[in-house]
PyMOL Python script that loads the backbone (N, CA, C, O; Angstrom):
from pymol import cmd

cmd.read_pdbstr("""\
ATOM      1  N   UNK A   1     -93.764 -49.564 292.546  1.00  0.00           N
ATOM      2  CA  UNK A   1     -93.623 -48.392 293.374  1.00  0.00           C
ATOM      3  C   UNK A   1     -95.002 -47.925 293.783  1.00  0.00           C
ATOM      4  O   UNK A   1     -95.870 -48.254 292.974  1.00  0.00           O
ATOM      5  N   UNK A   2     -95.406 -47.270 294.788  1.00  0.00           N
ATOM      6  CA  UNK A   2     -96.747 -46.801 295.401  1.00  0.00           C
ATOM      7  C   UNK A   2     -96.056 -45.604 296.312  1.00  0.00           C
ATOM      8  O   UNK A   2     -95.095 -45.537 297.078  1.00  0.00           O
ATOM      9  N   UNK A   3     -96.816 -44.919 295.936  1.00  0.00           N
ATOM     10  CA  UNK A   3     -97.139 -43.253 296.837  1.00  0.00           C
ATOM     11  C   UNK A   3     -98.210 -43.059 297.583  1.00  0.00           C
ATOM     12  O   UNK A   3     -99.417 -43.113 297.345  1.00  0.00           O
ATOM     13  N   UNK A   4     -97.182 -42.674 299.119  1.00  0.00           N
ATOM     14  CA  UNK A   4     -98.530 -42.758 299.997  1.00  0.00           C
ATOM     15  C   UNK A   4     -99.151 -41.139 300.018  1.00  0.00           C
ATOM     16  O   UNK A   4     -98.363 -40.213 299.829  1.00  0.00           O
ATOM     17  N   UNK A   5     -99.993 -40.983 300.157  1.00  0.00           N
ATOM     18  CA  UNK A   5    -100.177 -39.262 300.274  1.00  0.00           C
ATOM     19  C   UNK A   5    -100.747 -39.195 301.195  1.00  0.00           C
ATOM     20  O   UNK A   5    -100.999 -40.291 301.697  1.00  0.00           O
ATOM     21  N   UNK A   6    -101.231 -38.053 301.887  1.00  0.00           N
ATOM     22  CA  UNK A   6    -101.912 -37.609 303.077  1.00  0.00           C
ATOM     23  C   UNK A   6    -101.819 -37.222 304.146  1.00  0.00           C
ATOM     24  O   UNK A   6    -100.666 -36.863 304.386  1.00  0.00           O
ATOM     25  N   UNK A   7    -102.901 -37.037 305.446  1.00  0.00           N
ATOM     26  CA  UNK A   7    -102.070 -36.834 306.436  1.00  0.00           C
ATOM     27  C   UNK A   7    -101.159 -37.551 307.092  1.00  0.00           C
ATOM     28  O   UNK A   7    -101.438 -38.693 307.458  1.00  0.00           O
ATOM     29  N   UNK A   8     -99.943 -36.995 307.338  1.00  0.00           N
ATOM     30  CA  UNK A   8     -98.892 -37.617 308.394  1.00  0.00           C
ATOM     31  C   UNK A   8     -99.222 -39.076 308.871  1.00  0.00           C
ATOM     32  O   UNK A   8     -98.921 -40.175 308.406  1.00  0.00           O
ATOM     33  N   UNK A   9    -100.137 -38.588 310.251  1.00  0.00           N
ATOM     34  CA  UNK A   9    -100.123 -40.340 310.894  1.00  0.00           C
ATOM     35  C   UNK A   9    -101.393 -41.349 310.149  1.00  0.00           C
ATOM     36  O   UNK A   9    -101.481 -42.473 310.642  1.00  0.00           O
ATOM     37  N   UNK A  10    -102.233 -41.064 309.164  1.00  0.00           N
ATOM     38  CA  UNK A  10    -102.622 -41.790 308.240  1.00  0.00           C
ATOM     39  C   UNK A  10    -101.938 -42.612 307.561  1.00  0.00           C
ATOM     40  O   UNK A  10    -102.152 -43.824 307.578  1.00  0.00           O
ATOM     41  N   UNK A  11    -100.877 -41.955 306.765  1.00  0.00           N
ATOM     42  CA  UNK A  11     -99.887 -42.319 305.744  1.00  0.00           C
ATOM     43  C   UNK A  11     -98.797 -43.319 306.773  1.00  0.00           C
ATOM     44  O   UNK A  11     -98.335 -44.313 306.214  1.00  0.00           O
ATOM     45  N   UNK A  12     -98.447 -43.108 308.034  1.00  0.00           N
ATOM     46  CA  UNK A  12     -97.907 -44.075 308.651  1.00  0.00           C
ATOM     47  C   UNK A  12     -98.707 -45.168 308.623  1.00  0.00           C
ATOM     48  O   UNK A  12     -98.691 -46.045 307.759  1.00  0.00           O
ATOM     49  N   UNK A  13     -99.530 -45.099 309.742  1.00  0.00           N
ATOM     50  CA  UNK A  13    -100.723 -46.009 309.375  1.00  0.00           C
ATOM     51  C   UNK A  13    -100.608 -47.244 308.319  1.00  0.00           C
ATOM     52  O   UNK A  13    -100.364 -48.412 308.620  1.00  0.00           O
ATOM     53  N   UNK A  14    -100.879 -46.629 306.777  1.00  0.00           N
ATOM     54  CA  UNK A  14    -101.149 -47.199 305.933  1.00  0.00           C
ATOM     55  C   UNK A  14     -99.759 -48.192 305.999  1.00  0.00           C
ATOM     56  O   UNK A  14     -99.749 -49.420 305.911  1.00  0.00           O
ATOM     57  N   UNK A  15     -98.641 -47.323 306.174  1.00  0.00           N
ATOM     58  CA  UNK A  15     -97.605 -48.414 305.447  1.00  0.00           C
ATOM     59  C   UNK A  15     -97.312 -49.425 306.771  1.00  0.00           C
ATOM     60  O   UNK A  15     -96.917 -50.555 306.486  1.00  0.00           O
ATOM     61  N   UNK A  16     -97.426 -49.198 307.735  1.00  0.00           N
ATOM     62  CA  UNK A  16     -97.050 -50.208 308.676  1.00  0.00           C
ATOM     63  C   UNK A  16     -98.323 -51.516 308.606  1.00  0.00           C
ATOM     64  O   UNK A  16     -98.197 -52.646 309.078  1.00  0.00           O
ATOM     65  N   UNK A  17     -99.393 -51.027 307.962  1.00  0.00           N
ATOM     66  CA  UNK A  17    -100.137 -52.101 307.330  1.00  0.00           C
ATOM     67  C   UNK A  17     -99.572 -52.913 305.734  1.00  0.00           C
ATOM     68  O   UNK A  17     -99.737 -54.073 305.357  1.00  0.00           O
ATOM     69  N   UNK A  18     -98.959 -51.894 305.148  1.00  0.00           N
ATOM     70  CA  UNK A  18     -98.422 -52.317 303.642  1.00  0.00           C
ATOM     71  C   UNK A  18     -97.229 -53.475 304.630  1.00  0.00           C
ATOM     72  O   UNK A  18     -97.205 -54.545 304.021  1.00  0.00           O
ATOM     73  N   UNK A  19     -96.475 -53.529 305.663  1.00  0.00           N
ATOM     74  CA  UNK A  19     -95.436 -54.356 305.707  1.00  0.00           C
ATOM     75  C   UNK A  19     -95.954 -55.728 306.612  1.00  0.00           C
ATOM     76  O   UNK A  19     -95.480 -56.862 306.533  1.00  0.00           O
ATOM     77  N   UNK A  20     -97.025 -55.282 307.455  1.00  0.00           N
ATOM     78  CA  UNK A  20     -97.587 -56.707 308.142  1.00  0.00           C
ATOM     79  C   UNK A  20     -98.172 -57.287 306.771  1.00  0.00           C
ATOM     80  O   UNK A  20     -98.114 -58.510 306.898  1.00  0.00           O
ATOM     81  N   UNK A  21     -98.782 -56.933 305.349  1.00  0.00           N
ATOM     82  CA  UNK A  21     -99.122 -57.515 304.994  1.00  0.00           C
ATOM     83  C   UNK A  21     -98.541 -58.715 303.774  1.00  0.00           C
ATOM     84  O   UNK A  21     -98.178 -58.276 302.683  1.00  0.00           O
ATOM     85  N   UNK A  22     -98.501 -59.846 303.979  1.00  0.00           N
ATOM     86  CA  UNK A  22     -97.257 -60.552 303.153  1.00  0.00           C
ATOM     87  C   UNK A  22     -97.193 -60.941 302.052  1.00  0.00           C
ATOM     88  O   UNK A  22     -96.447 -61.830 301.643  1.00  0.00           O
ATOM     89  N   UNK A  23     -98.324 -60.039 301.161  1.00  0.00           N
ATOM     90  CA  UNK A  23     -98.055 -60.054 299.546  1.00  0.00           C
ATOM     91  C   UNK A  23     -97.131 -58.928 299.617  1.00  0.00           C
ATOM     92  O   UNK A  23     -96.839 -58.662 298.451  1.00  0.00           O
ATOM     93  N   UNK A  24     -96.434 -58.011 300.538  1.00  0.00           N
ATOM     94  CA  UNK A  24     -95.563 -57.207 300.171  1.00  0.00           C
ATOM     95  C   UNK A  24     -94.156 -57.780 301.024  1.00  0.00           C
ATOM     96  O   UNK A  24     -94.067 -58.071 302.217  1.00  0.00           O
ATOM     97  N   UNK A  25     -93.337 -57.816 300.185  1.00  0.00           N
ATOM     98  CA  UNK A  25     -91.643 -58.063 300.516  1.00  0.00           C
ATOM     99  C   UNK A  25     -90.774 -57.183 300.406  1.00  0.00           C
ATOM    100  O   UNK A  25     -91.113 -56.197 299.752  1.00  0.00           O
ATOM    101  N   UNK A  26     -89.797 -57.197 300.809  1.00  0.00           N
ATOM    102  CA  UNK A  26     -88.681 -55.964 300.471  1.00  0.00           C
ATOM    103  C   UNK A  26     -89.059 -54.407 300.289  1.00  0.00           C
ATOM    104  O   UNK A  26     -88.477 -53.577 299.591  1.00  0.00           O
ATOM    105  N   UNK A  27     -90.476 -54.195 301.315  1.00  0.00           N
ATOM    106  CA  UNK A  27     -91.053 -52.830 300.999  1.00  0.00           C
ATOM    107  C   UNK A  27     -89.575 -51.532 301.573  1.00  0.00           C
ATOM    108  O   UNK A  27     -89.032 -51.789 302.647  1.00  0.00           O
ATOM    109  N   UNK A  28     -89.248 -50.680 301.037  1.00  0.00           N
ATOM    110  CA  UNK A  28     -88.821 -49.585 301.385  1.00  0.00           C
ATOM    111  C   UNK A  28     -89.278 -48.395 300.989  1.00  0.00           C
ATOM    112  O   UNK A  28     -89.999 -48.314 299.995  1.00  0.00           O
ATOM    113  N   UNK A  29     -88.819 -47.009 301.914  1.00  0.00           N
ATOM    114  CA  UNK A  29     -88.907 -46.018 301.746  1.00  0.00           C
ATOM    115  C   UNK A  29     -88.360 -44.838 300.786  1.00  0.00           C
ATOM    116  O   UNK A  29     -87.781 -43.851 301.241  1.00  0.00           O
ATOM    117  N   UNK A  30     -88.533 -44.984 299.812  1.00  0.00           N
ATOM    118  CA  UNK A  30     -87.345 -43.938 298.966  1.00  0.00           C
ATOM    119  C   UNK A  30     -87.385 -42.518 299.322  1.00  0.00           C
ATOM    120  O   UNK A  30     -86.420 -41.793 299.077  1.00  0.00           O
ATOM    121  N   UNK A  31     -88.547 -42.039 299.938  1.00  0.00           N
ATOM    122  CA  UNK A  31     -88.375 -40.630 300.145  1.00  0.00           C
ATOM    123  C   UNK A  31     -89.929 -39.997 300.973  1.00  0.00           C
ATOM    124  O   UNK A  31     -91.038 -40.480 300.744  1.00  0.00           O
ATOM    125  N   UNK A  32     -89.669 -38.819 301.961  1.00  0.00           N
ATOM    126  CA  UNK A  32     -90.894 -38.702 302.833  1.00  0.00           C
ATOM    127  C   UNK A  32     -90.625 -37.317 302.243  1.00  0.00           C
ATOM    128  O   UNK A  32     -89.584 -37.039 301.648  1.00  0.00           O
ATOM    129  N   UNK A  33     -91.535 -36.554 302.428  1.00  0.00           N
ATOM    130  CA  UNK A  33     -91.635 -35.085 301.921  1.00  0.00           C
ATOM    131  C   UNK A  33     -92.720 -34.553 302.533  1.00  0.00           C
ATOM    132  O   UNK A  33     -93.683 -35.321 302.539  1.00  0.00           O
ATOM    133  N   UNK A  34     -92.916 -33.384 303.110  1.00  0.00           N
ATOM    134  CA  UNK A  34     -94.267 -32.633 303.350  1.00  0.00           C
ATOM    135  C   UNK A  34     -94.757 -32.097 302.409  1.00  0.00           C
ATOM    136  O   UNK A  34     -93.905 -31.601 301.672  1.00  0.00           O
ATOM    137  N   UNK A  35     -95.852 -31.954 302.060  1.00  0.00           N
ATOM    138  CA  UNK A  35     -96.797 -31.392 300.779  1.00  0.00           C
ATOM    139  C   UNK A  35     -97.791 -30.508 301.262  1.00  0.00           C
ATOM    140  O   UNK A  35     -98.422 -30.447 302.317  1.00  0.00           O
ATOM    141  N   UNK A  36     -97.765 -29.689 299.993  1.00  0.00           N
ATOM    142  CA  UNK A  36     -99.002 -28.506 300.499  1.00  0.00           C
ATOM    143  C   UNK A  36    -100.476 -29.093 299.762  1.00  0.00           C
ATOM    144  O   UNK A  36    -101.613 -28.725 300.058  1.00  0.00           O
ATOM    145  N   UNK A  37    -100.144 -29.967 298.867  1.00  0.00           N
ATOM    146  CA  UNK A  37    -101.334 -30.672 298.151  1.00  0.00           C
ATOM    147  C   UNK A  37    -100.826 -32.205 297.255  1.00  0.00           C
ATOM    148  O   UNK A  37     -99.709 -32.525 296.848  1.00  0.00           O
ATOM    149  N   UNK A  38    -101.879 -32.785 297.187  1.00  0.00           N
ATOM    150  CA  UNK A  38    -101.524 -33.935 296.547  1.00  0.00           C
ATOM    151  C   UNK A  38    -101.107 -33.771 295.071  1.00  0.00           C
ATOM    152  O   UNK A  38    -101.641 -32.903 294.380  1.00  0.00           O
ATOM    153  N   UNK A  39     -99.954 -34.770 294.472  1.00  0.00           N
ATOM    154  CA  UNK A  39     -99.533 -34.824 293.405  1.00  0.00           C
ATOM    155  C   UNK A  39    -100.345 -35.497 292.712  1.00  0.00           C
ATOM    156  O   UNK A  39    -100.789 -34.990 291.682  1.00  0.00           O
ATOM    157  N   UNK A  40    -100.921 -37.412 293.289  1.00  0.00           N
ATOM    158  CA  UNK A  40    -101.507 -38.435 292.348  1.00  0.00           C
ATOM    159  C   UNK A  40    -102.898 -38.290 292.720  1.00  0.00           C
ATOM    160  O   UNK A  40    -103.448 -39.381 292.873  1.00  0.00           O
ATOM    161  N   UNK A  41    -103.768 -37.107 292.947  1.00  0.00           N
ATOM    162  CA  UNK A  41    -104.747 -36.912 293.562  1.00  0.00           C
ATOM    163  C   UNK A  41    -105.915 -37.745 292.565  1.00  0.00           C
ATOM    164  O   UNK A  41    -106.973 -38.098 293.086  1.00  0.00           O
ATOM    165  N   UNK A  42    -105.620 -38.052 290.980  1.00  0.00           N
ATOM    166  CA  UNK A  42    -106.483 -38.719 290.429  1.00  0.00           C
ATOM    167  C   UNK A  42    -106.360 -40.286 290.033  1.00  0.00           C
ATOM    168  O   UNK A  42    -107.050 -41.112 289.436  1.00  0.00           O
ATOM    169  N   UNK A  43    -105.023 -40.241 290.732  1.00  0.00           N
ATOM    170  CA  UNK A  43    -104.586 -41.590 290.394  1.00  0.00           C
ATOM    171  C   UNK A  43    -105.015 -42.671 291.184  1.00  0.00           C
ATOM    172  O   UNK A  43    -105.072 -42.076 292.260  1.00  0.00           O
ATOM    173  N   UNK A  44    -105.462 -44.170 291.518  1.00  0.00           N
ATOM    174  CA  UNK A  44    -105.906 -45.441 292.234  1.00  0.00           C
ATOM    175  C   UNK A  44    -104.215 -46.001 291.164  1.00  0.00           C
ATOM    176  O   UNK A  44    -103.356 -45.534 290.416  1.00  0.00           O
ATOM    177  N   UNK A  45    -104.795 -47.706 292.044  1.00  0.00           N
ATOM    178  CA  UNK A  45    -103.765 -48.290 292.146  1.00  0.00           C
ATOM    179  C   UNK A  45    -104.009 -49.107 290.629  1.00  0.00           C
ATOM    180  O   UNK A  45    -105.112 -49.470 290.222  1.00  0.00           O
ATOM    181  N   UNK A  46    -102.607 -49.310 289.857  1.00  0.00           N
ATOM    182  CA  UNK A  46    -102.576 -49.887 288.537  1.00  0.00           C
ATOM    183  C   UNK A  46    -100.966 -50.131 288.206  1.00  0.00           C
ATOM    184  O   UNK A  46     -99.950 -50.006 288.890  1.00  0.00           O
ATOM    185  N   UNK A  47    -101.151 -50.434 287.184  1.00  0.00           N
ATOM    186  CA  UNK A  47     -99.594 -51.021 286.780  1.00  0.00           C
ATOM    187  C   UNK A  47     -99.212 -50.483 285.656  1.00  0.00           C
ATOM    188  O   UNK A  47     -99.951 -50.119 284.741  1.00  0.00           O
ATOM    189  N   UNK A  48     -98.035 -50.423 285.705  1.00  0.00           N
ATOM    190  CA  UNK A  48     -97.932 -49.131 284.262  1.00  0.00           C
ATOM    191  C   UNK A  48     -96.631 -50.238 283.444  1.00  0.00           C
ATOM    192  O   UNK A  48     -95.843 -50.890 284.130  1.00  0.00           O
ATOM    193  N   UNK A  49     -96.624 -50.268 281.891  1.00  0.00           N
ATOM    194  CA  UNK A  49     -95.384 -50.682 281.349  1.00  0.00           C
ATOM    195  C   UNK A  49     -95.013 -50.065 280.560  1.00  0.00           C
ATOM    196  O   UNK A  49     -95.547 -49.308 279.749  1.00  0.00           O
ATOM    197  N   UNK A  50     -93.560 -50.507 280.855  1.00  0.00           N
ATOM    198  CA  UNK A  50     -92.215 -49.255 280.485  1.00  0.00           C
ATOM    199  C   UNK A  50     -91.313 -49.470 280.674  1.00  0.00           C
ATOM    200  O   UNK A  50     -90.946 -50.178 281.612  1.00  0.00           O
ATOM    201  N   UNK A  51     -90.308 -48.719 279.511  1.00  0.00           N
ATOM    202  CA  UNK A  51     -89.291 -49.040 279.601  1.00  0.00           C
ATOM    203  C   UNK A  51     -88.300 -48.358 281.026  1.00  0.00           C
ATOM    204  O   UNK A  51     -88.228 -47.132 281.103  1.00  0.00           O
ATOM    205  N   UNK A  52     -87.635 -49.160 282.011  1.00  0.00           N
ATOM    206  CA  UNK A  52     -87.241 -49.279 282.949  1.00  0.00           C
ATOM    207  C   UNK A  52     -86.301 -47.659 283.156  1.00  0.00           C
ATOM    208  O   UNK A  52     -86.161 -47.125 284.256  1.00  0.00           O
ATOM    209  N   UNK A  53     -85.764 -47.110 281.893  1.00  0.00           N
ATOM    210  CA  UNK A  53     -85.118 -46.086 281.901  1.00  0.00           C
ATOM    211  C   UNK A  53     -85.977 -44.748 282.056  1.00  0.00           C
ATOM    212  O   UNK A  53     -85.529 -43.632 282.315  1.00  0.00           O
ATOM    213  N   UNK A  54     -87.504 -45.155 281.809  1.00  0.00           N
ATOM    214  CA  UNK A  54     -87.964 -43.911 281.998  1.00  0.00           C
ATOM    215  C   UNK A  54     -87.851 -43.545 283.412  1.00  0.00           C
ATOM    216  O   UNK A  54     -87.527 -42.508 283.991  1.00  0.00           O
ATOM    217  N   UNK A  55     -88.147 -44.483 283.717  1.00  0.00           N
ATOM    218  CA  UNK A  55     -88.069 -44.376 285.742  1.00  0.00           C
ATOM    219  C   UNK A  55     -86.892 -43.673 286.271  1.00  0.00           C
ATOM    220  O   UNK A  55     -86.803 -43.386 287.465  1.00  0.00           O
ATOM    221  N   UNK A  56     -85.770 -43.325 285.198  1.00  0.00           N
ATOM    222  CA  UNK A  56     -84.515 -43.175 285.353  1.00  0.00           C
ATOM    223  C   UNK A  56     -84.314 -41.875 286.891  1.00  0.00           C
ATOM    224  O   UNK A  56     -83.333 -41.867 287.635  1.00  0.00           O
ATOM    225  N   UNK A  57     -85.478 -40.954 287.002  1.00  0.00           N
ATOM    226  CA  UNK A  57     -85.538 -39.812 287.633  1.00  0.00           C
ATOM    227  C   UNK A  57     -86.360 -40.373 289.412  1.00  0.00           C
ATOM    228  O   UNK A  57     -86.204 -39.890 290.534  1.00  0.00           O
ATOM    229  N   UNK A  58     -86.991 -41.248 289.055  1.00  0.00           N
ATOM    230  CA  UNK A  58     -87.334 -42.277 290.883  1.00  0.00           C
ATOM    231  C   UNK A  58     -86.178 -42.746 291.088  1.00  0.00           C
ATOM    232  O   UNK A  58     -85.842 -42.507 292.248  1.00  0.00           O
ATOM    233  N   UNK A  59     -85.202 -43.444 290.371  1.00  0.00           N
ATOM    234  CA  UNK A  59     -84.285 -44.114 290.665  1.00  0.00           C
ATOM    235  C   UNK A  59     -83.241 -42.983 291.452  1.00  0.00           C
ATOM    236  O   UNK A  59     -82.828 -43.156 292.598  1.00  0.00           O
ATOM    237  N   UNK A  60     -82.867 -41.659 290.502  1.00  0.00           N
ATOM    238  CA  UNK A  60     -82.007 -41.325 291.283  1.00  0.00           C
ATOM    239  C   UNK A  60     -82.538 -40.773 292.479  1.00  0.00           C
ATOM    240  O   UNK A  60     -81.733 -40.144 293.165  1.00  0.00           O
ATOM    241  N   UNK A  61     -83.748 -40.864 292.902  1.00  0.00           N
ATOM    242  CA  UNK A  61     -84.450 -40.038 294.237  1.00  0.00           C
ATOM    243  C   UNK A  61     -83.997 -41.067 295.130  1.00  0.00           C
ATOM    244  O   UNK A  61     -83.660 -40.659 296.241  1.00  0.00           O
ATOM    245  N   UNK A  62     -83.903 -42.337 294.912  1.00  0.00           N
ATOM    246  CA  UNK A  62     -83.467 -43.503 295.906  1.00  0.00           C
ATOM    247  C   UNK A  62     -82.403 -43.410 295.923  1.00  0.00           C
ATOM    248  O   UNK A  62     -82.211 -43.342 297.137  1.00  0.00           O
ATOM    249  N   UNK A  63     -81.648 -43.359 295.563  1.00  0.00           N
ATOM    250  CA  UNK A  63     -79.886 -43.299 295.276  1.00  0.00           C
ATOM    251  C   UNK A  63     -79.308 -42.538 296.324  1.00  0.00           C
ATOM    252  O   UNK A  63     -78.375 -42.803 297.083  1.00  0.00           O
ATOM    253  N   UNK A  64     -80.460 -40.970 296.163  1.00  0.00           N
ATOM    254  CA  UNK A  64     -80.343 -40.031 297.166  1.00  0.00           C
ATOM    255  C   UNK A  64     -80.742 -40.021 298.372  1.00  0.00           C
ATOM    256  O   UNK A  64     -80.313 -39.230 299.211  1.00  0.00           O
ATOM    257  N   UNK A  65     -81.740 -41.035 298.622  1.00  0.00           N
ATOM    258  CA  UNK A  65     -82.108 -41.325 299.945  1.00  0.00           C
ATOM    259  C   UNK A  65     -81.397 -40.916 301.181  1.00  0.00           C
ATOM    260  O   UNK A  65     -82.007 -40.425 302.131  1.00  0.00           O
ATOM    261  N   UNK A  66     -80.513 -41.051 301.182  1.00  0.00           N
ATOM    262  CA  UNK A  66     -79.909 -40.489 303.034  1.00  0.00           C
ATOM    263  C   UNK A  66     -79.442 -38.964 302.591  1.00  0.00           C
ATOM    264  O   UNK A  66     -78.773 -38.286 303.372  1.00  0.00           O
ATOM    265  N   UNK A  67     -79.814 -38.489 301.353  1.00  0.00           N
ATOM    266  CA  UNK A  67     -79.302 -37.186 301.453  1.00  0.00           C
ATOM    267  C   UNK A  67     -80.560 -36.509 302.033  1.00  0.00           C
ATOM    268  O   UNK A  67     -81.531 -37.209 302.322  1.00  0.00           O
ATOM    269  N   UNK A  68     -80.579 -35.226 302.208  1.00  0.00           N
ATOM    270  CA  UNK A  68     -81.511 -34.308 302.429  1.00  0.00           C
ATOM    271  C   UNK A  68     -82.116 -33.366 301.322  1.00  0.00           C
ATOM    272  O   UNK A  68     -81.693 -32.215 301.206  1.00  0.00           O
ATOM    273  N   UNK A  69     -82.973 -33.796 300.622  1.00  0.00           N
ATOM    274  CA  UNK A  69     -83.463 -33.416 299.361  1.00  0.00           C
ATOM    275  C   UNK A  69     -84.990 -32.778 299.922  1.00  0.00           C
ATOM    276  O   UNK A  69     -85.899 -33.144 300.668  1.00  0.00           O
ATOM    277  N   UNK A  70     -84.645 -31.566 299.048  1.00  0.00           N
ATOM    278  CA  UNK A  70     -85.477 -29.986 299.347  1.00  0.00           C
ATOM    279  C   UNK A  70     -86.775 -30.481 298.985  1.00  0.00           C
ATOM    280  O   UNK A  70     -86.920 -30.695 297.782  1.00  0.00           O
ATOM    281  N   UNK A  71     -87.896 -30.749 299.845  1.00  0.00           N
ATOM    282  CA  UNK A  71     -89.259 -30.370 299.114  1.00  0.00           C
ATOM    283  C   UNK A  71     -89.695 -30.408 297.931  1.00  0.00           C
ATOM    284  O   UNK A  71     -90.364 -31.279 297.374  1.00  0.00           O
ATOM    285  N   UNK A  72     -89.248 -29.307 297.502  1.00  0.00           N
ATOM    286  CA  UNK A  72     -89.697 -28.767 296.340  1.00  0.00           C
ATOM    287  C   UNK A  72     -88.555 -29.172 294.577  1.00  0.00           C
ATOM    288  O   UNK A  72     -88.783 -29.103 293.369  1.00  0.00           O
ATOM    289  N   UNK A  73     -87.423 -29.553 295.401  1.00  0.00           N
ATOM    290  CA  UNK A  73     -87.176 -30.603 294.116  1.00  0.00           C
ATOM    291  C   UNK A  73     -87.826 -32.123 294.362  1.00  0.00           C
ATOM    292  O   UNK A  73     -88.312 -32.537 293.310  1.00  0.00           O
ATOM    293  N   UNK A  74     -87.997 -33.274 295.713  1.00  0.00           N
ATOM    294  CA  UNK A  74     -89.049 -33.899 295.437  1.00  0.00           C
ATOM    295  C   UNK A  74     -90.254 -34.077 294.391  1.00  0.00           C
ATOM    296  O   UNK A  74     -90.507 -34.918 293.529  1.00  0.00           O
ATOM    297  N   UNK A  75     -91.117 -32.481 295.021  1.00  0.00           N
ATOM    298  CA  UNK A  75     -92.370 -32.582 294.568  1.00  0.00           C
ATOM    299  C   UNK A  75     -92.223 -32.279 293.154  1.00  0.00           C
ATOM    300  O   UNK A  75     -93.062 -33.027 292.653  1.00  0.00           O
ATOM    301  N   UNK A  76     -91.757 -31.739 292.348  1.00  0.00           N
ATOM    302  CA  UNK A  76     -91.024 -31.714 290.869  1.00  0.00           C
ATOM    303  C   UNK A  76     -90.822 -33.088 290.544  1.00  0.00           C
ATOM    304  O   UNK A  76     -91.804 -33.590 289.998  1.00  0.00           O
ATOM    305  N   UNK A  77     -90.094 -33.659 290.670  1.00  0.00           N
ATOM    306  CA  UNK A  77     -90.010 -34.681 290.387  1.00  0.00           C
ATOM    307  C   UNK A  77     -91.012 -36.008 290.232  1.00  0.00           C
ATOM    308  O   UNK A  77     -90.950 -36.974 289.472  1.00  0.00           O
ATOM    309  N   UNK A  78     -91.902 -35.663 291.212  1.00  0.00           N
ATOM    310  CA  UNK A  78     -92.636 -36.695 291.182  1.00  0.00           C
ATOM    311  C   UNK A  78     -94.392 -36.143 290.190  1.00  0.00           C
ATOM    312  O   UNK A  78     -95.341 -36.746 289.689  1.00  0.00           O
ATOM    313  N   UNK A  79     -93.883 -34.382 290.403  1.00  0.00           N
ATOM    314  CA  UNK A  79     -95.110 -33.819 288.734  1.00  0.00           C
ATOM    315  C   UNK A  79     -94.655 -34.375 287.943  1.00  0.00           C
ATOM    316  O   UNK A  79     -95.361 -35.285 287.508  1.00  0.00           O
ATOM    317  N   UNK A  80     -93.302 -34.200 287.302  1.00  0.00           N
ATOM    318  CA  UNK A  80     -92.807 -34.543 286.074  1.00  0.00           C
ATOM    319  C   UNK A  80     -93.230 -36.241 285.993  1.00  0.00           C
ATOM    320  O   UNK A  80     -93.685 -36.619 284.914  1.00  0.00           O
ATOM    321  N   UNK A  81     -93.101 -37.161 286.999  1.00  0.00           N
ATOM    322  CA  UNK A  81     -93.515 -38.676 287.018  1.00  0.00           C
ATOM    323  C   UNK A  81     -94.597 -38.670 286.866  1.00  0.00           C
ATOM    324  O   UNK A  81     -94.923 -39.662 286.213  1.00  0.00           O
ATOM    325  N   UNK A  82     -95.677 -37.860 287.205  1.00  0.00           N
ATOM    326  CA  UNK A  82     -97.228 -38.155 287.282  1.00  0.00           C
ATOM    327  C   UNK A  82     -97.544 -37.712 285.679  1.00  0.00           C
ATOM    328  O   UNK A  82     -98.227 -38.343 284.872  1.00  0.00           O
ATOM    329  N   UNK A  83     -96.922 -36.588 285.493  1.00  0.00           N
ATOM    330  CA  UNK A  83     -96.790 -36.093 283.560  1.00  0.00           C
ATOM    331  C   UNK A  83     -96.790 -37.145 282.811  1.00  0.00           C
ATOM    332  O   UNK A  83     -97.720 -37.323 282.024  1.00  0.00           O
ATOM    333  N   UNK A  84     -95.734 -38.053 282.915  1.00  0.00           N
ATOM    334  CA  UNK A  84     -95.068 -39.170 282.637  1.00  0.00           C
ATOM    335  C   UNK A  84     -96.217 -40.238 282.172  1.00  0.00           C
ATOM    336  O   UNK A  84     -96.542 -40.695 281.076  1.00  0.00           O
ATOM    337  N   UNK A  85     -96.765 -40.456 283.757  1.00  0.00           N
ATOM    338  CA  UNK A  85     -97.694 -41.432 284.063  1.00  0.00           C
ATOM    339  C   UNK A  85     -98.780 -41.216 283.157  1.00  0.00           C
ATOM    340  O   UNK A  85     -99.228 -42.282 282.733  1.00  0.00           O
ATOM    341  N   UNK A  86     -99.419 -40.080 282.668  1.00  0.00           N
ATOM    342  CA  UNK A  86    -100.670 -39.514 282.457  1.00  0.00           C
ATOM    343  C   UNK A  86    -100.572 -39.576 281.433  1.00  0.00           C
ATOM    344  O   UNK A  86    -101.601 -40.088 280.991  1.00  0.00           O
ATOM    345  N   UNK A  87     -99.457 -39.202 280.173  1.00  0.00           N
ATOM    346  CA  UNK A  87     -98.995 -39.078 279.310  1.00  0.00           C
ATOM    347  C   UNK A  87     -98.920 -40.856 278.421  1.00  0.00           C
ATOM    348  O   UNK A  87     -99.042 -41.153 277.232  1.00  0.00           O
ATOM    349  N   UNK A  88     -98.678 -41.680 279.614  1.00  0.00           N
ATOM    350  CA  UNK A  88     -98.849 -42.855 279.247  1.00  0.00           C
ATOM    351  C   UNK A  88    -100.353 -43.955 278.897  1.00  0.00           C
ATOM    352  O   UNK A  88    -100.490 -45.035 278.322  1.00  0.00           O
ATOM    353  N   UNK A  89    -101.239 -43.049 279.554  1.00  0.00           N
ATOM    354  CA  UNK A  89    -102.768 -43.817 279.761  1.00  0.00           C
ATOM    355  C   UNK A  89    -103.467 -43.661 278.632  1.00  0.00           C
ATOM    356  O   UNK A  89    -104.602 -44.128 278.538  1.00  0.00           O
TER     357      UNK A  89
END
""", "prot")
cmd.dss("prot")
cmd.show_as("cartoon", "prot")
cmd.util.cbc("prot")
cmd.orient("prot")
């Protein structure tokens, strides 16, 4: 999984480069949100291991995908993941 952050047409940008590029396959979107500030603001790119159930709370954000999910339960969700994350290092 990877989180893009930033401005708007940056963050497009980036991912329409993440899909021309062909170490990435089956890339999708689980969720776009506007932000008043960054969540992974200290985080770079790494690999985390774990058991698959912790993820249990990204998973249902994809699940929800065509729903219309508020901002601000998003951005919760993805503190509590970065908690998670941080908690793990």
């Amino acid at each position: 999984m990877q989180v893009l952050e930033g401005p708007e047409q940056k963050v497009l940008r980036q991912y329409v480069k993440i899909l021309d590029d062909r170490r990435h396959d089956d890339a999708r979107i689980l969720h776009i949100s506007p932000a008043n500030s960054r969540i992974f603001e200290k985080w770079s790119m790494g690999g985390i291991a774990g058991n698959p159930l912790q993820f249990q709370h990204v998973s249902d954000l994809f699940a929800r995908r065509l729903e219309v999910v508020q901002p601000t339960t998003f951005t919760k969700t993805m503190r509590e993941f970065a908690q998670m994350l941080n908690a793990g290092k």
